[in-house]
N, C-alpha and C positions, 0 to 999 in steps of 0.2 A: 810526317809525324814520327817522332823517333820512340822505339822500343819505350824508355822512361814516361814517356808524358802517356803513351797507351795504357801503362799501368797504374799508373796517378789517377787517369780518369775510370780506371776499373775498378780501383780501390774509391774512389770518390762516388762511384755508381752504389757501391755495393755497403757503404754507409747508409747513402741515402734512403736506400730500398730499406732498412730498418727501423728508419724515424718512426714514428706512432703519434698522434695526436690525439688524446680523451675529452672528451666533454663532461665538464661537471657532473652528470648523471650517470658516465659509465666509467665502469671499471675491466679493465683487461687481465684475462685469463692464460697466460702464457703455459707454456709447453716446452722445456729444455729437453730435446733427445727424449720425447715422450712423457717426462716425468716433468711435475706442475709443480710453478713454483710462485711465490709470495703474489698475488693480483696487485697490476699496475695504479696507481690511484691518477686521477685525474690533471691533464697538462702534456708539457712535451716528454716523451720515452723516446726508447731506444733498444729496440732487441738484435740480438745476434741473427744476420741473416742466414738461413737456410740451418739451424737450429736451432731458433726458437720460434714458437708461431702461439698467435695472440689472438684469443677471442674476446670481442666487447661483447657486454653485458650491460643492457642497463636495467634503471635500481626504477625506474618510475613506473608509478601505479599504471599497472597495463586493464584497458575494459575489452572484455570478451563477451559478445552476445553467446551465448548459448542456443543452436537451432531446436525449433517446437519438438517436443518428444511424445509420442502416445504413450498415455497412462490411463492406468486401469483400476478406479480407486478404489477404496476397501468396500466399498457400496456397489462395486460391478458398473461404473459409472465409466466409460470410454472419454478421455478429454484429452487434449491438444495443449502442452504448455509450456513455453520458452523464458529465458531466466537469461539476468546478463552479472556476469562476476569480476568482481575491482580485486587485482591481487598485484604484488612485487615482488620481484628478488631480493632476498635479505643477505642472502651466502652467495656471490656469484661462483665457486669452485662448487658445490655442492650442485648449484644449478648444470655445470658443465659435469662432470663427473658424476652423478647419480642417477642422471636420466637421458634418456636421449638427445628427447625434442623436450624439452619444458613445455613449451607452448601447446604443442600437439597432446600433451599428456596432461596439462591438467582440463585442455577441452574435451577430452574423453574422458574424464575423470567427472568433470564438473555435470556431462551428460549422463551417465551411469546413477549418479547418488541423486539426481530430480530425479529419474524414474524409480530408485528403490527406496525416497523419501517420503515422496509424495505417495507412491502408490501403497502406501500402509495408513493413509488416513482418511476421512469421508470428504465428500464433496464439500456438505455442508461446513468444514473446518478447512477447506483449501481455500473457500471463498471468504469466509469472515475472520481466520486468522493467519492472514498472510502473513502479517507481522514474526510472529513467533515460526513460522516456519525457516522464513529467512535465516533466523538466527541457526537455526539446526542446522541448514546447509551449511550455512557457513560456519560453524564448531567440525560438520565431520570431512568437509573440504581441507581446512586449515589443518584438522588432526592428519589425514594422508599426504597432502602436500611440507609438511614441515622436514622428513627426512631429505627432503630435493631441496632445501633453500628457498621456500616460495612461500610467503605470508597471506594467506587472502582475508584482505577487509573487508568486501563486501559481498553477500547474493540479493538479489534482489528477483523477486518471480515479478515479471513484466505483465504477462497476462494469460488468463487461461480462457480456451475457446471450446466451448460447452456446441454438442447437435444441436440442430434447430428443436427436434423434438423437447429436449430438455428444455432450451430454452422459453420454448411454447407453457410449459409445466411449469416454472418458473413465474413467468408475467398470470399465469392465472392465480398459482400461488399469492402470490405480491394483490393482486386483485380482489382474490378472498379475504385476505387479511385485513386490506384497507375497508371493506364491506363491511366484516365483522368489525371493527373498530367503532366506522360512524354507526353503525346502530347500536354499541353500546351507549356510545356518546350521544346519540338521541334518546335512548335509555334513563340516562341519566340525566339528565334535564328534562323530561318528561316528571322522573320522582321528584326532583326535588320542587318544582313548580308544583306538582301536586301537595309535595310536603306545607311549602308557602302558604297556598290554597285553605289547605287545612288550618295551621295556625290560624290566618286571618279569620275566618270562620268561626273560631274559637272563640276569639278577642270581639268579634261582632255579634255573638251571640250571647257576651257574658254583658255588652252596656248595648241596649237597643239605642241610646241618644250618639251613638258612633255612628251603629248602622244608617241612620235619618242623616247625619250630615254627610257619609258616603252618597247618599242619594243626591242631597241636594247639590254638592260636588261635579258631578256626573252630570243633572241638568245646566248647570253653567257651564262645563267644560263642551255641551254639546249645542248649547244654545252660540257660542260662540265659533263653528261655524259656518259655512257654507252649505246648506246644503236648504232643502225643499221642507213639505210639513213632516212631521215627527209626530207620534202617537207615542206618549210616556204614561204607565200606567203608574197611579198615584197611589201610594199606600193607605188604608183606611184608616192607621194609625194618626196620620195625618189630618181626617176629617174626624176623629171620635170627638174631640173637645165640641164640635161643631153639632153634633148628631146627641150629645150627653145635654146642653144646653135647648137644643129643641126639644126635647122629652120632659123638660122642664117647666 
């Protein structure tokens, strides 16, 4: 192989070694002699070898579980709670030039603000407004993450895991409640049956010819059926026309 073609393929080597190839999603962070310049957009590049150096970056919503954190809530309540966070690169130079580790930094970031979030509110508002807490995280995540180039859309608290003791306090809570409930609810269908009771009372005490055919009512409805002999006792209203003509 002669001198020429050695250099040919050295120079052809040393192309090669600079191709770059992007995927739709990333974009590259190049480095000329240290100092950064325009990010690559996606497709075939080409950088200067062994002076420029190229970090992909990509732009898609990355999910980070967050591990369980003890919190200590404003109620002195010890709990167990882990969170999972949807965020992207918005600036990929920002992301390379501002912090480290992105990745490393907003998972300490994102563990830090669950425990100085959460532990400023009561139990009772960790469990019934999960909703609105979310949102908080995710306003004072997004506010620290935005000088790095990092958008986060979403927090989401997963679950939180209460002692058994609490939780023991709890299902009895939940038990007394339901208690107190149905005996209002028997309460109150006990008055208004009473209330019923009463009107009717009223209306059968104002025409006695009501009350006689509620009677007679009653005996057909019980003569119709099944059962053995019945002892019904007969009103003397019933027999007066009877007892007025024998005195006659």
């Amino acid at each position: 192989m002669t001198p020429i073609m050695i250099f040919v393929a050295f120079i052809a080597l040393i192309f090669l070694s600079g191709i770059k190839i992007l995927n739709e999603y990333e974009r590259g962070v190049v480095f000329r002699l240290g100092r950064i310049i325009d990010p690559k957009m996606p497709g075939f590049r080409w950088i200067i070898p062994g002076v420029d150096k190229m970090l992909k970056i990509s732009l898609r919503i990355i999910t980070m579980d967050v591990p369980p954190q003890d919190i200590i809530t404003r109620d002195n309540v010890s709990v167990k709670v882990n969170a999972v966070v949807y965020f992207r690169v918005i600036d990929p130079v920002k992301a390379v030039i501002q912090v480290e580790n992105y990745l490393y930094a907003t998972s300490q970031l994102a563990q830090t603000t669950l425990r100085s979030i959460l532990g400023q509110v009561e139990l009772d508002e960790l469990l019934s407004e999960r909703e609105k807490l979310n949102v908080r995280l995710q306003e004072v995540l997004d506010k620290h993450t935005d000088p790095w180039g990092i958008k986060v859309n979403l927090v989401e608290v997963k679950y939180v895991d209460l002692p058994q003791e609490m939780q023991h306090a709890m299902a009895r809570q939940a038990q007394a409640e339901r208690d107190r409930r149905a005996k209002v609810i028997n309460a109150e269908g006990e008055f208004q049956a009473a209330t019923r009771l009463h009107e009717a009372s009223n209306i059968l005490s104002q025409n006695p010819m009501a009350l006689q055919l509620r009677f007679l009512q009653t005996l057909v409805e019980v003569s119709s059926e099944k059962s053995s002999t019945i002892v019904f006792p007969i009103p003397l209203d019933l027999l007066k026309p009877f007892y007025e003509k024998a005195n006659k």
